[in-house]
N, C-alpha and C positions, 0 to 999 in steps of 0.2 A: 566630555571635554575633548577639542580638537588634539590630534597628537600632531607634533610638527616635528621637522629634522631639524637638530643644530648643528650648525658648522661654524669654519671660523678661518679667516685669512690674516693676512700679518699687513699692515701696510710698510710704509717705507722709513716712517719714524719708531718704529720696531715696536708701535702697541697693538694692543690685539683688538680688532674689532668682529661683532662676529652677525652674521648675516642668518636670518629663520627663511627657509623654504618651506613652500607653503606644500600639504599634503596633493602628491600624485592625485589625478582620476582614477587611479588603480585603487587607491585607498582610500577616497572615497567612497567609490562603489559597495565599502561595506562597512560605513559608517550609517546608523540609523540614528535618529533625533533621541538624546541622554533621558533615562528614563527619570520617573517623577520626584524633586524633592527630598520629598520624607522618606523615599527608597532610599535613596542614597545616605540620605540621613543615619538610618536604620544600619546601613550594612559599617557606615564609619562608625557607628557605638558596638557595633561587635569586633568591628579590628582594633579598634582602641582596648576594648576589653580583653583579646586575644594577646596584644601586644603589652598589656599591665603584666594578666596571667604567669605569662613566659618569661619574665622576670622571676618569679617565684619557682617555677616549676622544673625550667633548666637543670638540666642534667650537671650537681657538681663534678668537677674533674678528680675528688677523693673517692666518689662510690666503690666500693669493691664487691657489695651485696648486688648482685643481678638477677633477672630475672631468666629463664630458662628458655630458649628459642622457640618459638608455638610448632615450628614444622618438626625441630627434634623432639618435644616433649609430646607431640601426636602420633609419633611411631611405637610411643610404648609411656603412655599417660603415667601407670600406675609406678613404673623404675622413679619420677620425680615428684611423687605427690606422697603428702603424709599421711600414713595411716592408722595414726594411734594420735599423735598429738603438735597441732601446730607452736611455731615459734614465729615472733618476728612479725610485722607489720601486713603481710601479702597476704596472710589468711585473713583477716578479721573477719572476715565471715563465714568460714568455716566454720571456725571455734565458738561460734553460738550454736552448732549446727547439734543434731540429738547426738549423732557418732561420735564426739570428742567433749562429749559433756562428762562425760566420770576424770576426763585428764584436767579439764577444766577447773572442777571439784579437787581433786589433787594436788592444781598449784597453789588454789586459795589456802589447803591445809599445809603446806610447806611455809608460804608467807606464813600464815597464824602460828607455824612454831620455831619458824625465824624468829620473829618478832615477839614472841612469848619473853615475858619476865622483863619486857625494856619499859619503862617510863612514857607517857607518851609525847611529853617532851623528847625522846630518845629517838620516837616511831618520826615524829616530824622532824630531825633533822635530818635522818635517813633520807628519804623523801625528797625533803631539801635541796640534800647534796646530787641525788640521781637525777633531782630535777634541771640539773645543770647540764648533764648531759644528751640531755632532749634534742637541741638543734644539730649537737654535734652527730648523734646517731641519725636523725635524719637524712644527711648530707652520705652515709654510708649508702643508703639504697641507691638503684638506678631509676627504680619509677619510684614516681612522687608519693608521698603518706602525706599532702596534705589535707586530704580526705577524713583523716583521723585528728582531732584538733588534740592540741596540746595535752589536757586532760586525760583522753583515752590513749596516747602513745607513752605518757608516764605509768598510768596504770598497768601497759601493756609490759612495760621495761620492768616494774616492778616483781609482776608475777611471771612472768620469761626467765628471768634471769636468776630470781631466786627457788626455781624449778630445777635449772639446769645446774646454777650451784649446789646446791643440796643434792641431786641424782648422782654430779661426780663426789661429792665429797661421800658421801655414803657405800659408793664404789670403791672407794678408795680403803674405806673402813673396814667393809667385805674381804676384802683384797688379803689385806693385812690380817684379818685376823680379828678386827675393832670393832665390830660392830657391835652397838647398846644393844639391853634386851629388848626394850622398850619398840625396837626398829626393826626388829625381825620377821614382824609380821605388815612390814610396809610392800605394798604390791611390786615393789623395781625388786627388792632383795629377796621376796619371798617365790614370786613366779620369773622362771625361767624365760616361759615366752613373752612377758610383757615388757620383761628387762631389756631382750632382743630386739623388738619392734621399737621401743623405746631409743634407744641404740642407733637402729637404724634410721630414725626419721629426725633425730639431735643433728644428722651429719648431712642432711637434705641440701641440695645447694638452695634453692629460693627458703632455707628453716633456719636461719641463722641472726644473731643477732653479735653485732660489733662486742671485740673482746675487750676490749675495754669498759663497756659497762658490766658485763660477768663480773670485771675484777672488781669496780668501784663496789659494786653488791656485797661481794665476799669479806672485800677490805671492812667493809661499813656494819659487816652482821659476825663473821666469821674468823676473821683476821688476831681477833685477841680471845677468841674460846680456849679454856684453860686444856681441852681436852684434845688438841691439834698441835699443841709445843711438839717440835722436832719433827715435824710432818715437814713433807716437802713444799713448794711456794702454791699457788694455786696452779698455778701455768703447766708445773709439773704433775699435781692431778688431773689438770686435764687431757697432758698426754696421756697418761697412764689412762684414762679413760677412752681416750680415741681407737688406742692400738690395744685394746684387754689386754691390759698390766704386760705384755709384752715389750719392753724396755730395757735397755741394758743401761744406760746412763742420763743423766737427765739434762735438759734444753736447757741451750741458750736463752737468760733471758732480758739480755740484752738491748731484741727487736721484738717484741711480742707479737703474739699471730694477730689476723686481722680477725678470726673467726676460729671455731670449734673445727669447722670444715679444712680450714687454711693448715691446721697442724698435722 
């Protein structure tokens, strides 16, 4: 397509008319005959497609979950990578991967005694309700999980969340004094170092998952367990979790964090 200059003069009854000057011999000279067709054809169904995409994919202006800068996290890989067990959308495939298959194993046995003794009228409205939360946790990353369809980022929310509640809620039981016998011999309480690594990879900045769904989790399994009356709010387990029971008084929780990380 020829490109032309528009310009534009005023006449004397003050409408605007406007005049096309036709392209320099300067600019012609590196103008060559419009390639064929179906080329072009071709490349306007991939800007069309590029420009549907980007609609979808655009960075919302809520994310607070980011990802880690490639040139800081290649000065020293192993300070932001997890090495015992991922959370959160960024891994999904790690966590198929053999190394974080026993943590894997783990969350499913937490859900299964979440979820132990409930109806499963009880298990489906759970579910239901977390499934609510779906688009809003999305909108928290900065790169896109549309990669993960709907399906797999509930099931993801599901066992994430009711991992990381049960780790602090059990911490917190430890802490105290509380711990069932039943739980004693659960690998967070029983080994020292898996507790640590544990610990340290909850608080990963790309490991994170919005706190808000932690709480809807806890609210939905945990919130009326007969055996937590006078226990502190959750938000306040999970300080007491972030900083080992080092606490002198307990949070605001007025503004809730955005993340485990955030506190």
């Amino acid at each position: 397509m020829m490109a032309v200059e528009l310009s534009y003069e005023f006449s004397y009854e003050s409408s605007v008319t406007f005049r096309l000057e036709q392209p320099s011999e300067e600019m012609n000279d590196h103008m060559d005959a419009s390639l064929p067709e179906e080329t072009i054809d071709d490349v306007c169904i991939d800007i069309n497609f590029i420009l549907e995409r980007s609609r979808t994919i655009a960075p919302s202006t809520e994310y607070y979950i980011n990802r880690v800068n490639g040139c800081i996290k290649g000065l020293n890989e192993q300070t932001y990578t997890s090495m015992t067990i991922t959370i959160g959308p960024y891994y999904t495939k790690l966590r198929k991967g053999i190394h974080y298959k026993t943590m894997e194993d783990l969350k499913c046995h937490y859900l299964r005694s979440a979820l132990s003794g409930k109806s499963k009228e009880e298990v489906r409205n759970i579910v239901e309700k977390m499934s609510s939360l779906v688009k809003s946790a999305r909108q928290c990353y900065a790169q896109s999980t549309d990669d993960d369809p709907d399906q797999a980022f509930l099931r993801l929310m599901l066992l994430d969340s009711c991992f990381i509640v049960e780790i602090i809620f059990m911490f917190y039981c430890k802490e105290k004094g509380k711990i069932k016998e039943n739980l004693k011999d659960d690998p967070f309480i029983r080994d020292e170092t898996t507790h640590s690594s544990i610990r340290r990879d909850l608080l990963l900045f790309e490991n994170q998952l919005p706190f808000f769904v932690l709480q809807r989790f806890y609210d939905l399994t945990r919130a009326q367990n007969e055996n937590i009356h006078n226990s502190p709010s959750f938000i306040n387990m999970a300080l007491h979790f972030v900083s080992y029971g080092d606490i002198q008084s307990e949070l605001d929780t007025s503004k809730p964090p955005k993340h485990l990380l955030s506190l």
